[in-house]
C-alpha positions as CSV (number, residue, x, y, z in Angstrom):
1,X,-103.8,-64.5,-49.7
2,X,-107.4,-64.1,-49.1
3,X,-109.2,-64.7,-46.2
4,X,-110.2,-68.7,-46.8
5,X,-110.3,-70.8,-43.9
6,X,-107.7,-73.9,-43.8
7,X,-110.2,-76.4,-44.9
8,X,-111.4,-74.0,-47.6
9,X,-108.1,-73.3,-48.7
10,X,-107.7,-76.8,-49.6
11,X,-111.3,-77.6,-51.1
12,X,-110.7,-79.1,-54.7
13,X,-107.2,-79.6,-54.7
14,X,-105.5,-82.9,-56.1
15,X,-104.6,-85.6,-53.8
16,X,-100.9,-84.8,-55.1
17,X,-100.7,-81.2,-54.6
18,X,-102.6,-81.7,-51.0
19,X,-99.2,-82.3,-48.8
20,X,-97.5,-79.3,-50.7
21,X,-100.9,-76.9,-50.6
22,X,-100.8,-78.0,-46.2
23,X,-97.9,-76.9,-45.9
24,X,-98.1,-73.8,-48.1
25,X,-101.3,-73.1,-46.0
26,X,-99.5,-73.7,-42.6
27,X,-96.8,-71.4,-43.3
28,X,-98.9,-68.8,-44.4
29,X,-101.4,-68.5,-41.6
30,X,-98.4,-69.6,-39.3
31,X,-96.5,-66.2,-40.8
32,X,-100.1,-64.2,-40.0
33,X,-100.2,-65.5,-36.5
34,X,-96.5,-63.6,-36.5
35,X,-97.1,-60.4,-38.4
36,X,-100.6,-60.5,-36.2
37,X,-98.1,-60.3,-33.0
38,X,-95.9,-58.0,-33.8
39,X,-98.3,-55.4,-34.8
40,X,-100.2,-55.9,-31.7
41,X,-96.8,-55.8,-29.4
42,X,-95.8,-53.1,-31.7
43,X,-99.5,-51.4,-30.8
44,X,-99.1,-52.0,-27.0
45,X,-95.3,-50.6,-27.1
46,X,-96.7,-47.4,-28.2
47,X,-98.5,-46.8,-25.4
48,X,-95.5,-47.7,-23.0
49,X,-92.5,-45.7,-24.0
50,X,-94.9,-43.1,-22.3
51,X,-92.5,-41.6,-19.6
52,X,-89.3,-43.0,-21.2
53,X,-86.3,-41.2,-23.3
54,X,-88.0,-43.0,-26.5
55,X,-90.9,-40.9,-26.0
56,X,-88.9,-37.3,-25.3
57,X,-85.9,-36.1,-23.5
58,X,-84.8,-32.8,-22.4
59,X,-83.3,-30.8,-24.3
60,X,-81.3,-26.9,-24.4
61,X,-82.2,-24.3,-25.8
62,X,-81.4,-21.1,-26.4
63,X,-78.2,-18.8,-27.5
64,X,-76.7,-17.0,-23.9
65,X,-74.4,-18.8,-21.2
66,X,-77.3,-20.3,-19.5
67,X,-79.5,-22.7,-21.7
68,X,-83.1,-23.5,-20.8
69,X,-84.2,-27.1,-21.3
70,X,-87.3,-27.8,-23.0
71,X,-88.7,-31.0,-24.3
72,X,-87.2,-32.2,-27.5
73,X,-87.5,-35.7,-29.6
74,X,-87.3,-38.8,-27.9
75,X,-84.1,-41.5,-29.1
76,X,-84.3,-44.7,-31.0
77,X,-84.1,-48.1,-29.7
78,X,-80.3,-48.8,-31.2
79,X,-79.6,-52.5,-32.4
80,X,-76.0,-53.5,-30.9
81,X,-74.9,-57.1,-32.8
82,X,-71.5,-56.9,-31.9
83,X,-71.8,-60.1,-29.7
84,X,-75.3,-62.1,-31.8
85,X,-76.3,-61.4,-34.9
86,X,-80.2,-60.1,-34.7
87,X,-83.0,-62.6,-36.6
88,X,-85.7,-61.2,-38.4
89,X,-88.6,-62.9,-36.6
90,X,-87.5,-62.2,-33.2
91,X,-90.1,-59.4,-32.4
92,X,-92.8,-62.1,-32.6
93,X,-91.0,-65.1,-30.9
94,X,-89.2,-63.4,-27.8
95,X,-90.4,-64.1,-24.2
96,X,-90.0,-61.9,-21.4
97,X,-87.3,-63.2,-18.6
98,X,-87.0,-59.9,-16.6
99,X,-87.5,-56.2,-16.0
100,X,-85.7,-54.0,-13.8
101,X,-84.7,-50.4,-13.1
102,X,-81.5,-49.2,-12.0
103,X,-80.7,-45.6,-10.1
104,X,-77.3,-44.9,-9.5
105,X,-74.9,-42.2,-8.1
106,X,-78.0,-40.6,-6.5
107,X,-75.6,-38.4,-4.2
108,X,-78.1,-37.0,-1.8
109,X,-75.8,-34.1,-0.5
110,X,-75.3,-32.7,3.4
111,X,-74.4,-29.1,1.2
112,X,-74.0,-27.3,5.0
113,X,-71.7,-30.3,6.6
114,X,-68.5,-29.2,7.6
115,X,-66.8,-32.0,5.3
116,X,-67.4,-31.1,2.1
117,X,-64.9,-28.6,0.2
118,X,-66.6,-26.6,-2.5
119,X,-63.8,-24.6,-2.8
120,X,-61.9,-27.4,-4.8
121,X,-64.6,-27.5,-7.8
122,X,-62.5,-25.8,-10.2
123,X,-60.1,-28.4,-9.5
124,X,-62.6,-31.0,-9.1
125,X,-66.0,-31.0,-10.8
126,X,-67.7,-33.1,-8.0
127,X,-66.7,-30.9,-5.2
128,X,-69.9,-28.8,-5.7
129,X,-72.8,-28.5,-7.6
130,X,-75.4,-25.3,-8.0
131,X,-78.4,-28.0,-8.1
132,X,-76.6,-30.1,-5.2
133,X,-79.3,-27.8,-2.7
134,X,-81.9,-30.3,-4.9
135,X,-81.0,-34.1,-4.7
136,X,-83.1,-35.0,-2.3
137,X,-86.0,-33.4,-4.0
138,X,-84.6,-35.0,-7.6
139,X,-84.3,-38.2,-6.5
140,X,-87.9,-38.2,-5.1
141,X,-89.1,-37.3,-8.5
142,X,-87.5,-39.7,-9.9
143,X,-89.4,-42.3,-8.1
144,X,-92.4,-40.4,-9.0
145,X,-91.3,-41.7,-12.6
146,X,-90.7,-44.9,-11.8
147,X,-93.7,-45.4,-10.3
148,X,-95.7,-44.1,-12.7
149,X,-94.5,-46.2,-15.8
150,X,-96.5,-49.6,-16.3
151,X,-93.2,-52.0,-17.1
152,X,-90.4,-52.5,-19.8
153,X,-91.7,-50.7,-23.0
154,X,-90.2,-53.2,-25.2
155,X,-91.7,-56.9,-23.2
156,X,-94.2,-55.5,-21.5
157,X,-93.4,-56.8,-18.1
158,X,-93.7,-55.2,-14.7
159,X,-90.2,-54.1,-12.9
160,X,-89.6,-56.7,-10.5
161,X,-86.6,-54.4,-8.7
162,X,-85.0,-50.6,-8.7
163,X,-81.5,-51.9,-7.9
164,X,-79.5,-48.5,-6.7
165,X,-75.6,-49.0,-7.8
166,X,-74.0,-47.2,-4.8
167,X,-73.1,-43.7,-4.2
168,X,-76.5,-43.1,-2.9
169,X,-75.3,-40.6,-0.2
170,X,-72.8,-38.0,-1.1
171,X,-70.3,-38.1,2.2
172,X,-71.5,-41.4,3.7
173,X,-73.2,-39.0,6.6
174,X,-75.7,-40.5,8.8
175,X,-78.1,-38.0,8.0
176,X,-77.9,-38.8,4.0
177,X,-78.4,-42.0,4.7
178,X,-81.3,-41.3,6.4
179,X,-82.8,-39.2,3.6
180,X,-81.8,-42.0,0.9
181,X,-83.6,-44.9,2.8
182,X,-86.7,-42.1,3.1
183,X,-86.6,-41.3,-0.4
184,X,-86.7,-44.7,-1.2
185,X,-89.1,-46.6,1.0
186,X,-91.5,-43.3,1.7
187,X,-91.9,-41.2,4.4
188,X,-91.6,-37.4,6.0
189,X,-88.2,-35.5,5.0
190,X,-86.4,-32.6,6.1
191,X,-83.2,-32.2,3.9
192,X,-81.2,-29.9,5.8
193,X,-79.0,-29.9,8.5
194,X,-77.4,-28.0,11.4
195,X,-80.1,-24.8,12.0
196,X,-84.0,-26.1,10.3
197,X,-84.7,-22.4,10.5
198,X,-81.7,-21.0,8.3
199,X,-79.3,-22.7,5.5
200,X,-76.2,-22.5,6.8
201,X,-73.7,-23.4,3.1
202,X,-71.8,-21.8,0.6
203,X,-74.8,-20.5,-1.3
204,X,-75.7,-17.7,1.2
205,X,-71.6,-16.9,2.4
206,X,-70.9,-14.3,0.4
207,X,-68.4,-15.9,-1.8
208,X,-68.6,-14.5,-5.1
209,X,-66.9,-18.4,-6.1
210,X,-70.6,-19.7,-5.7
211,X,-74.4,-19.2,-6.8
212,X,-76.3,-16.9,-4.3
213,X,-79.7,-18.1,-5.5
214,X,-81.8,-15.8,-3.0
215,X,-79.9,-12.4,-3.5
216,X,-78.9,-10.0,-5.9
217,X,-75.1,-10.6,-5.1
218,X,-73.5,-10.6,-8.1
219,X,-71.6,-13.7,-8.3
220,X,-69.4,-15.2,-10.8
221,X,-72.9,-17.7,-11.9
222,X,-74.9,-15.3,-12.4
223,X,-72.2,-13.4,-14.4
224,X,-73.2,-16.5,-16.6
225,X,-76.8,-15.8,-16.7
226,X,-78.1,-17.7,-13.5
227,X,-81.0,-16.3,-12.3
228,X,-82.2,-15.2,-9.3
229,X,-85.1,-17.2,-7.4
230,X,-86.4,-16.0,-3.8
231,X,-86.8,-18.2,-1.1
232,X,-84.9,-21.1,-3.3
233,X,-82.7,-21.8,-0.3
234,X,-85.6,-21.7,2.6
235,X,-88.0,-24.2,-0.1
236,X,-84.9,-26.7,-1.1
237,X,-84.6,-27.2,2.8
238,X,-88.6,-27.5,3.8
239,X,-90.2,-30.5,4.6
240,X,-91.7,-32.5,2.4
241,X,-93.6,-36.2,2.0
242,X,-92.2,-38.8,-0.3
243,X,-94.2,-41.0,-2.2
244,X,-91.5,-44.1,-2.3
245,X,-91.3,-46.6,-4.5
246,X,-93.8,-49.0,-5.2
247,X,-91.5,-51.4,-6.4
248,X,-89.1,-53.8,-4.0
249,X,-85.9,-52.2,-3.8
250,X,-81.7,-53.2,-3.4
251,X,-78.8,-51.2,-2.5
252,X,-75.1,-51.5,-3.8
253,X,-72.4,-49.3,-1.9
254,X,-70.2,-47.0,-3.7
255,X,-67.1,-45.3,-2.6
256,X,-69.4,-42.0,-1.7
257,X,-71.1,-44.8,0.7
258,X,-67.8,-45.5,2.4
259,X,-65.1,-42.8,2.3
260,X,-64.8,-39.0,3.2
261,X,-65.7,-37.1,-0.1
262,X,-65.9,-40.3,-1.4
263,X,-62.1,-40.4,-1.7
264,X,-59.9,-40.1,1.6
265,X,-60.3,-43.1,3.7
266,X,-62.5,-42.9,6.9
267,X,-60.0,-43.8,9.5
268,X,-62.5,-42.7,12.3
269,X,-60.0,-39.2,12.6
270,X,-62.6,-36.7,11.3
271,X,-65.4,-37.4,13.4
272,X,-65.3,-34.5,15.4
273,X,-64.9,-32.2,12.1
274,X,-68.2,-34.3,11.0
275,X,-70.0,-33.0,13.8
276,X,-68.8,-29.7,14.6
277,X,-69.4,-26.1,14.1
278,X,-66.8,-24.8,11.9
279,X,-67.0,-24.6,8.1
280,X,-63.8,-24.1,5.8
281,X,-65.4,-21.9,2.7
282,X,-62.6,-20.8,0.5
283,X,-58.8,-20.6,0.7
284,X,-55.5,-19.4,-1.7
285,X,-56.2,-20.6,-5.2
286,X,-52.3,-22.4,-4.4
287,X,-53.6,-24.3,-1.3
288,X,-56.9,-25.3,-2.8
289,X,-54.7,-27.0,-6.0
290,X,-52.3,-28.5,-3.1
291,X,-55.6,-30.0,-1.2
292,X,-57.1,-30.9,-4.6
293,X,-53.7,-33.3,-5.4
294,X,-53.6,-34.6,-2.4
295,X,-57.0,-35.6,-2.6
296,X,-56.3,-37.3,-5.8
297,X,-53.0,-38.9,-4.7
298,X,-52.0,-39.5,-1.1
299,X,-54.9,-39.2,1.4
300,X,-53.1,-39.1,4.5
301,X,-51.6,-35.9,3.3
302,X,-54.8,-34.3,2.4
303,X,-56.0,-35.0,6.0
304,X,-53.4,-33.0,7.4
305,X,-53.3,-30.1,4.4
306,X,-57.1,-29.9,5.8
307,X,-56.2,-29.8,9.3
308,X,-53.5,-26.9,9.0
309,X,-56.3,-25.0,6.9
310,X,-59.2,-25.0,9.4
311,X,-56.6,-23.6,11.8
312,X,-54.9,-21.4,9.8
313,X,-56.5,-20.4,6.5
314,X,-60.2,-18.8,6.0
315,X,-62.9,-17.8,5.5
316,X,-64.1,-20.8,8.5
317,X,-67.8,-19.9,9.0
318,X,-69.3,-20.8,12.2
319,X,-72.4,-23.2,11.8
320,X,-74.7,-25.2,14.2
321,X,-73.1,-28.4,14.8
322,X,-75.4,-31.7,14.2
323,X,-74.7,-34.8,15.5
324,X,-76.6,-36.2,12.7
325,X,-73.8,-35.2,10.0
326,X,-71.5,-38.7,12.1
327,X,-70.2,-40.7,9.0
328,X,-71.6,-44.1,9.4
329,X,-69.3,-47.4,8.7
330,X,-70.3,-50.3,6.7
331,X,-72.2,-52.2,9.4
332,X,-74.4,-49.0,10.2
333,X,-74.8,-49.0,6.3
334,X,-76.4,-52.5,6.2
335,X,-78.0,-52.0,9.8
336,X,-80.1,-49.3,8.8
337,X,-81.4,-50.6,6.2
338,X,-82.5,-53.2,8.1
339,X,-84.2,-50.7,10.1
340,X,-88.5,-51.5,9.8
341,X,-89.3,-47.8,9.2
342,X,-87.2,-48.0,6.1
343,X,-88.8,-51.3,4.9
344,X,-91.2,-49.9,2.5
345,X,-92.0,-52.2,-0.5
346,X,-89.5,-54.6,0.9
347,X,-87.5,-56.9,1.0
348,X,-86.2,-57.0,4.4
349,X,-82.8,-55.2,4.7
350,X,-82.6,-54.6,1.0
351,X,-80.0,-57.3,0.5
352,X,-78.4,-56.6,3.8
353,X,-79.1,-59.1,6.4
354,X,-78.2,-59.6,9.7
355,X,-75.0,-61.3,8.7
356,X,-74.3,-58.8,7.1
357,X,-75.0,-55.9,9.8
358,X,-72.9,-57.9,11.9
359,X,-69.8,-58.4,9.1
360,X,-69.6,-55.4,7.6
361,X,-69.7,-57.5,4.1
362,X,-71.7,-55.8,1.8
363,X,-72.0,-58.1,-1.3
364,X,-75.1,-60.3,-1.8
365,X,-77.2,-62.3,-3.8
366,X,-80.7,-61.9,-4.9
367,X,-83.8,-63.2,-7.2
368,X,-84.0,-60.7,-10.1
369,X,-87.1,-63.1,-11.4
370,X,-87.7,-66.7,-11.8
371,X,-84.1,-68.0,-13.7
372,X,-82.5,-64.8,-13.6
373,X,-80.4,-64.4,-10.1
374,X,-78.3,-61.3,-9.3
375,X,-75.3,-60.5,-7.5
376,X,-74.5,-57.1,-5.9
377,X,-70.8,-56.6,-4.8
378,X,-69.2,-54.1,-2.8
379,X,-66.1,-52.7,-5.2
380,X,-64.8,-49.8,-2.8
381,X,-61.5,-49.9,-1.7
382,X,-61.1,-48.6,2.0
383,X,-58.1,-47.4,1.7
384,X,-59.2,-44.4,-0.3
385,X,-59.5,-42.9,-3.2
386,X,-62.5,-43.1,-5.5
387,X,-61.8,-45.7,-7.9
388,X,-62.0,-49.2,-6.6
389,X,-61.6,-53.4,-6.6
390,X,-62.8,-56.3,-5.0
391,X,-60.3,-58.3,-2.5
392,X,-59.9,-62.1,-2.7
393,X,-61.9,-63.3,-0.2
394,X,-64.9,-61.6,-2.4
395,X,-63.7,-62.9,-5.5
396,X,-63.8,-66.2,-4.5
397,X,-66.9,-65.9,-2.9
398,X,-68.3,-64.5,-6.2
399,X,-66.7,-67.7,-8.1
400,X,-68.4,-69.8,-5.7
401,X,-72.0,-68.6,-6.4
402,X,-71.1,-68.5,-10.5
403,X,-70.2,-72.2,-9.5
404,X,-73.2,-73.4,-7.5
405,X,-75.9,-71.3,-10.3
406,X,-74.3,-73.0,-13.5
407,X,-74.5,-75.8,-15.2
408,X,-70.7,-75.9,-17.1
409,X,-68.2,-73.0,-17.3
410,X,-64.3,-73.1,-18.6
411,X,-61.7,-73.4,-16.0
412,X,-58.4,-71.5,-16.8
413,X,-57.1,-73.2,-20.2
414,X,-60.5,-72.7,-22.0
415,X,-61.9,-76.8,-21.0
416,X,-65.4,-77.4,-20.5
417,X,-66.5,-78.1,-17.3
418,X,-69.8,-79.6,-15.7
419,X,-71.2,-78.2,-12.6
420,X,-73.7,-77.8,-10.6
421,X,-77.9,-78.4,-11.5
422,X,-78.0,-74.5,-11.8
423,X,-78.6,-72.6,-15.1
424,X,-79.6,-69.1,-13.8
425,X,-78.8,-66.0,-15.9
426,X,-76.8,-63.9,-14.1
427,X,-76.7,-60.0,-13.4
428,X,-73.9,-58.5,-11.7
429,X,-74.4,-55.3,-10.1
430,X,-71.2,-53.1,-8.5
431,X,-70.8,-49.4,-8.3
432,X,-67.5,-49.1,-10.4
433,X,-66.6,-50.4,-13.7
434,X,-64.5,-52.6,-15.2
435,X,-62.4,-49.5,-16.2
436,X,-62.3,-47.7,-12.8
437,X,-61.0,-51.0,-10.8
438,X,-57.3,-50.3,-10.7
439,X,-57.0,-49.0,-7.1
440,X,-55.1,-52.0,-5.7
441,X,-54.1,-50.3,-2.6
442,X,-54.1,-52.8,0.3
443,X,-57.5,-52.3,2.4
444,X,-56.4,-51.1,6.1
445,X,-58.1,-53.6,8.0
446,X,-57.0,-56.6,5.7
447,X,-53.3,-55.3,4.5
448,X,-52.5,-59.0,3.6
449,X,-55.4,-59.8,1.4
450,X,-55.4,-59.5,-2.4
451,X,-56.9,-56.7,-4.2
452,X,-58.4,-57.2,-8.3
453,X,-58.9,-55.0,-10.7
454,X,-61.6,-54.4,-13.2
455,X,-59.5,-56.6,-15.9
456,X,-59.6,-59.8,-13.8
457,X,-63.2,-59.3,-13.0
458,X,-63.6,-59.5,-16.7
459,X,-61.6,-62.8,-17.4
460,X,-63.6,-64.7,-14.1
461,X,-67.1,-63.5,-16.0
462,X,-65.8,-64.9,-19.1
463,X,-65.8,-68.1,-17.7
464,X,-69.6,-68.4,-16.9
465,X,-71.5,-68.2,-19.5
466,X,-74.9,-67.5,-18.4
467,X,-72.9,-64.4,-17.3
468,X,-75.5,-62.2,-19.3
469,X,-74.6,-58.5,-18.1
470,X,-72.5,-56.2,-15.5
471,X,-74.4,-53.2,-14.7
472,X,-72.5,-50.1,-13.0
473,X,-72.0,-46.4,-12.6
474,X,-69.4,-44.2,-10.7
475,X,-68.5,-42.7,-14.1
476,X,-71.6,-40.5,-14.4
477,X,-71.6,-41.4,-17.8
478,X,-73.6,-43.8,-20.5
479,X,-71.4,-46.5,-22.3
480,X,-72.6,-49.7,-22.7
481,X,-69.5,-52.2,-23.7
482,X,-69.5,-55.6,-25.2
483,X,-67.0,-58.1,-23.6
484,X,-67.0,-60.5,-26.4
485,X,-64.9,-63.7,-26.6
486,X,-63.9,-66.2,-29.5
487,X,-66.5,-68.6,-28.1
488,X,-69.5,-66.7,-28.0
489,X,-71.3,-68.3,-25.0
490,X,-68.6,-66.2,-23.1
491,X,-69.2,-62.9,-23.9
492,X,-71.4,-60.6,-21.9
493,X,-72.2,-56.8,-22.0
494,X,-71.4,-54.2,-19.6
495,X,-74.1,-51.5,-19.2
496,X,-72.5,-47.9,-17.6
497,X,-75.7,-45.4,-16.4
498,X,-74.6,-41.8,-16.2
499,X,-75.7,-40.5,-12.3
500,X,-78.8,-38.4,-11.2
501,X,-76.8,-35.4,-9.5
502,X,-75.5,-34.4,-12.9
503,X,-76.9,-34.2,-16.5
504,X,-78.2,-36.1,-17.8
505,X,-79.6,-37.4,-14.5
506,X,-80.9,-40.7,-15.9
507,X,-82.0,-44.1,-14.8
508,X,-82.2,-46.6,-16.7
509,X,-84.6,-49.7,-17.9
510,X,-83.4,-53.2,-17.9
511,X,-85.0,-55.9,-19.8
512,X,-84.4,-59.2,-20.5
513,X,-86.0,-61.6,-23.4
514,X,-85.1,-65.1,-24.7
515,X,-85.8,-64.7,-28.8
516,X,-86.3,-68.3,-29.0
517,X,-83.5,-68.8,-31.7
518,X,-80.7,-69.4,-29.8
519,X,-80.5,-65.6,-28.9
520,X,-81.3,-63.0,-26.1
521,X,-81.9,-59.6,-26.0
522,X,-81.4,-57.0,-23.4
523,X,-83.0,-53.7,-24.0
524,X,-82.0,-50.6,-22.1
525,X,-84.1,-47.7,-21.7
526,X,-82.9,-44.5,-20.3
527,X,-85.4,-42.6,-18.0
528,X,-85.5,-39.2,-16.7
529,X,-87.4,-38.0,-13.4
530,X,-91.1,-36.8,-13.4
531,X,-90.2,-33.2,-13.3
532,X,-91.4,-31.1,-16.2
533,X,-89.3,-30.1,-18.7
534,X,-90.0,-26.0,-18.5
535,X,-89.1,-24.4,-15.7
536,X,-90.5,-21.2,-13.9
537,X,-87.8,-19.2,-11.1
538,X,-90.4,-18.2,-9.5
539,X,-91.8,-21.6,-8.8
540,X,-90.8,-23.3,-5.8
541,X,-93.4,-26.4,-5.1
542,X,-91.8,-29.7,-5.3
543,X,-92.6,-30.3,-9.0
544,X,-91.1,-26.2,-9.8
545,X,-87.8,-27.5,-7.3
546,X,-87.5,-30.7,-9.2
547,X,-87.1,-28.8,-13.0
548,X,-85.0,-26.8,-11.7
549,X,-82.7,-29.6,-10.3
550,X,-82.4,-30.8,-13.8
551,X,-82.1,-27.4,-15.5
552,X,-79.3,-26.2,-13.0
553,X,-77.7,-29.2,-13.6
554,X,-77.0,-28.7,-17.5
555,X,-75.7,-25.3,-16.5
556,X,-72.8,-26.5,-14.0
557,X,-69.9,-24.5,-15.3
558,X,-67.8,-27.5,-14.5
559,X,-69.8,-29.9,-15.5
560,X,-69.4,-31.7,-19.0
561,X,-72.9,-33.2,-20.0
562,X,-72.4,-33.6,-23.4
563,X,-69.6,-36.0,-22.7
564,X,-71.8,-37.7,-19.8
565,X,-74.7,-38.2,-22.4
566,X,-73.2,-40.4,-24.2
567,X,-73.4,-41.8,-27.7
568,X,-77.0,-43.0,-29.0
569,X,-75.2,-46.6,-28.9
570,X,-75.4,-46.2,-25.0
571,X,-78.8,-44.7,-24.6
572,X,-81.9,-46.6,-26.0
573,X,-80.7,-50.3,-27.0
574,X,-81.1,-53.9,-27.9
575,X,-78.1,-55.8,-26.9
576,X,-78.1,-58.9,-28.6
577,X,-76.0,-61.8,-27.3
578,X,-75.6,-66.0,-27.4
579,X,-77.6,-67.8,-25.3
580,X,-75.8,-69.8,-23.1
581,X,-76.6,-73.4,-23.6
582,X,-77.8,-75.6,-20.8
């Protein structure tokens, strides 16, 4: 249509044919206003998948054991209508309700504390890393990223949060802990413990099971092309200033945050192991696969398997002993991050208050934005073992704030029922998934109470439905699920972020839009740290130490990254879903 104004548009048309040529007029210019909108979103999107997976994402190269990582294409946003279908017009309609980032499984490692058993990784992939040296430094540069990225590339609107989802320190060690809140809210740290003048892990032992980045050792990594890098060791272990985020900031405790290893229950035995001076490196292949199963199966045998091998089994190194390493206990958790020093961009505490310091309850709720309200629960078991659940007394408390933030949900049999004046969306945050919630093992200091699993999370969420999302980790993988239900008000998606100790090491944007058409959208945008993609061995500055973190992690011999990818339907998304209505 040309460019005629309204009034000229209708100059010299019949009285008859004017109601018909107004209305053929308002749609079209009304249909202009539209297309006009979503090229200009369209235009301003460009400029802010800078940063983001949709832009570029690292990618291997080459054809030995050891692939290089270099940058490759970015991903597609992915539509996902297994839950709403998707309207044509939505780009132009939708208005921005929230944008957040999460972090999750951070693991910043203690690699020289006398509680950790490296020896079991061929038996367990988690029990040591090559990169593990690096998480402190990785993490920081992954809030370099965050910081330096304007908002949600898809609404445009500033993050509001970084919501961490647990496993933030790798052996719940006060020390970690320390370098986590640093990392987070900004500040001078030193990531090494025992000795500051020497590194004093497996790395430098003499082991030929384990990378011996400093000398020309030949061990069974760099029999798989790893290089050699001087002064790696000394450099991961300097000092160094964090920038912090810029951004307020929430923390959500994972079984790494509350067990030994992240797996046998903290009992208070260990303590003096924690904080000593001895070191078990190695031991018989037979013995390691012992300790490994017990690890998996029956803690209280793995404590004393451990015990008999420190006393009887080498090699046992002799290291400086640190106070610092003391595992802390869920009230230290919450009370140090109420600690002023570690306030940064706020808020207070971080979700943790005083009741909480005092409690030892970790779960809490929180403003995402304005109509959006999220709740962080604590889904660690204390009884050990990694996977996890939530015990009654949480449950019901969780029911209770679903209650009080919503205006009808369906009891039981399906009925309708009216509640509160509420009408929040709601985000649930939790370390573990709704798949790795089966440990029902009674928690020690409440052996009566209840424990739920993953499954009857699921059902309670179902009931709410301005339930919009569940968003974990603990799997250190991406997979986004849709719970969907026959009345479609019900359903909700689950949104799974792979961890940033091992490839892909990715965070992840959240954003949520209303498409005004009875729909929502939530996009997720995966996110890797600021560190370049090419990396030089000789470079050991913080940006150098930070590449590498990410390139040594591809190369973990018992890693699996492809598998921890994940599928393009878990990476760059719109997840459409039913508005819940009032």
């Amino acid at each position: 249509m040309p460019a005629y104004s309204r009034r000229q548009f209708l100059t010299g048309a019949s009285a008859a044919a004017a109601g018909a040529a107004l209305a053929l007029a308002d749609s079209w210019y009304a249909s202009a206003a539209v297309r006009d909108r979503a090229v200009a979103a369209s235009a301003a999107r460009a400029v802010r998948i800078g940063g983001t997976t949709l832009e570029q994402v690292a990618t291997p190269t080459g054809t030995g054991p050891y692939k290089l990582l270099r940058s490759g294409p970015g991903w597609p946003l992915v539509v996902r209508t297994e839950l709403a279908a998707a309207s044509s017009a939505r780009d132009a309609r939708r208005t921005a309700l929230a944008s957040f980032v999460q972090f999750t499984d951070l693991h910043l490692a203690d690699t020289e504390s006398p509680v950790r058993f490296e020896f079991l990784a061929p038996h367990n992939d988690s029990a040591h890393r090559p990169q593990e040296v690096l998480t402190v430094r990785g993490a920081s540069s992954l809030v370099e990223r965050v910081n330096s990225l304007v908002g949600g590339p898809w609404t445009g609107q500033p993050f509001s949060l970084v919501m961490a989802t647990g496993d933030n320190t790798d052996n719940h060690e006060l020390i970690e802990l320390d370098w986590y809140l640093s990392v987070m809210s900004g500040g001078r740290v030193t990531p090494n413990s025992g000795d500051p003048a020497r590194y004093e892990g497996v790395q430098n032992s003499g082991n030929a099971a384990f990378w011996h980045p400093e000398s020309s050792f030949r061990d069974s990594y760099k029999g798989r092309g790893f290089p050699e890098i001087p002064r790696f060791l000394s450099a991961a272990g300097s000092s160094f200033t964090a920038p912090g985020l810029r951004t307020p900031w929430y923390s959500t405790v994972g079984n790494h945050d509350d067990s030994i290893e992240g797996t046998l229950p903290d009992l208070g035995l260990l303590h003096s192991l924690y904080t000593g001076d001895r070191k078990l490196e190695g031991c018989d292949q037979a013995e390691a696969a012992k300790l490994a199963d017990a690890l998996r199966n029956d803690p209280a045998q793995a404590v004393l398997r451990l015990a008999h091998l420190l006393k009887n089994s080498g090699p046992v190194r002799h290291i400086t002993a640190d106070e610092r390493r003391a595992p802390f206990t869920p009230k230290e958790f919450a009370t140090a991050h109420l600690d002023p020093k570690y306030t940064g961009p706020g808020p207070v505490g971080h979700g943790f208050t005083a009741s909480a310091a005092d409690s030892g309850k970790l779960y809490y709720t929180f403003p995402v934005s304005e109509g959006v309200l999220g709740i962080s629960l604590d889904t660690t078991n204390p009884a050990g073992f990694a996977d996890g659940s939530v015990g009654t007394a949480q449950l019901k408390w969780l029911e209770s704030v679903l209650q009080a933030h919503s205006g009808h949900w369906y009891d039981g049999d399906g009925h309708v029922v009216k509640g509160g004046t509420g009408g929040a969306l709601v985000v649930l945050f939790s370390h573990h998934t709704s798949t790795s919630m089966g440990n029902l093992l009674p928690d020690p200091h409440h052996p009566f109470e209840g424990r739920h699993d993953g499954a009857a999370l699921v059902a309670l969420l179902q009931r709410y439905p301005n339930v919009v999302a569940w968003v974990n980790g603990h799997t250190h993988e991406n997979r986004i699920t849709a719970h969907g239900h026959t009345v479609p008000e019900r359903a909700f998606w689950e949104i799974n972020t792979a961890s940033h100790v091992d490839f892909p090491q990715h965070a992840r944007i959240i954003e949520i839009a209303d498409n005004g058409d009875g729909t929502l959208s939530l996009f997720t945008t995966l996110v890797e740290s600021a560190a370049p993609y090419t990396t030089d061995f000789s470079d050991t500055s913080e940006a150098g130490l930070a590449a590498l973190y990410r390139e040594l992690s591809y190369n973990d011999p018992y890693a699996t990254p492809d598998r921890k990818l994940g599928a393009p339907v878990d990476h760059n998304t719109e997840l459409l879903l039913t508005k819940p209505r009032g």
